[in-house]
N, C-alpha and C positions, 0 to 999 in steps of 0.2 A: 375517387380521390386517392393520392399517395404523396407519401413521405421518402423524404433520401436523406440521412445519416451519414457520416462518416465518423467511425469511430477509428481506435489506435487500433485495432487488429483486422478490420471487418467493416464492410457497406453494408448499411441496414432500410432496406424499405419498405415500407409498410402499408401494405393492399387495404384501404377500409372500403368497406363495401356500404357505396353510397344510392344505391340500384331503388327497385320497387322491393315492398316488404314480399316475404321475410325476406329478414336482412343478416347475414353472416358474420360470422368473429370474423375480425383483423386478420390478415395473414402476414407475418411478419419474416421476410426474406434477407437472410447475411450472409455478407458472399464473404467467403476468407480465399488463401489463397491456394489452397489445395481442395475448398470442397461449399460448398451451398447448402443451405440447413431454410427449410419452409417450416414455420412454427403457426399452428392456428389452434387455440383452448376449443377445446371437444365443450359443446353446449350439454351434453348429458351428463359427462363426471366432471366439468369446468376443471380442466385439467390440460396440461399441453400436451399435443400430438406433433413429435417431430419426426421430418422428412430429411435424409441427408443424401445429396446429389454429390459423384464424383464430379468433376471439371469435364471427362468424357460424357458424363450422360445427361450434364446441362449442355454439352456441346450439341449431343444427339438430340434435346429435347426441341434445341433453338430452331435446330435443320428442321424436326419433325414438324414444326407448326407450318411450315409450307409447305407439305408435301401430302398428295391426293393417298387414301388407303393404302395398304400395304406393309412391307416387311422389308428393311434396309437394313446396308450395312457402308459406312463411309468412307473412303479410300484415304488413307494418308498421304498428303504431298510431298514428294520429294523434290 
């Protein structure tokens, strides 16, 4: 299950993990416009763990989910 947000600065979605137990903290993803932040509270110091993605390495990461093993690099169109 997820949620989609639209706030004044930032897209907010949020992963709940509706799966077989165990079952994991929320991951809470806001896309602004120069960068993406993955936010999920650490279950041992219930605390937030943030992740902050440039625009290029959500770009990389989008490529990465299709593509077999390996090591890339992505050409810019001109």
């Amino acid at each position: 299950m997820f949620t989609i947000e639209h706030e004044f600065d930032a897209t907010v979605v949020t992963l709940v993990d509706d799966g077989e137990a165990p079952l994991r903290e929320d991951v809470v993803i806001s896309a602004f416009a120069d960068c993406v932040t993955l936010t999920q509270i650490d279950p041992r110091t219930d605390m937030p763990v943030v992740v902050t993605l440039s625009m290029e390495q959500l770009r990389d990461l989008s490529h990465a989910l299709d593509l077999p093993e390996g090591a890339y690099r992505l050409r810019k169109d001109d």
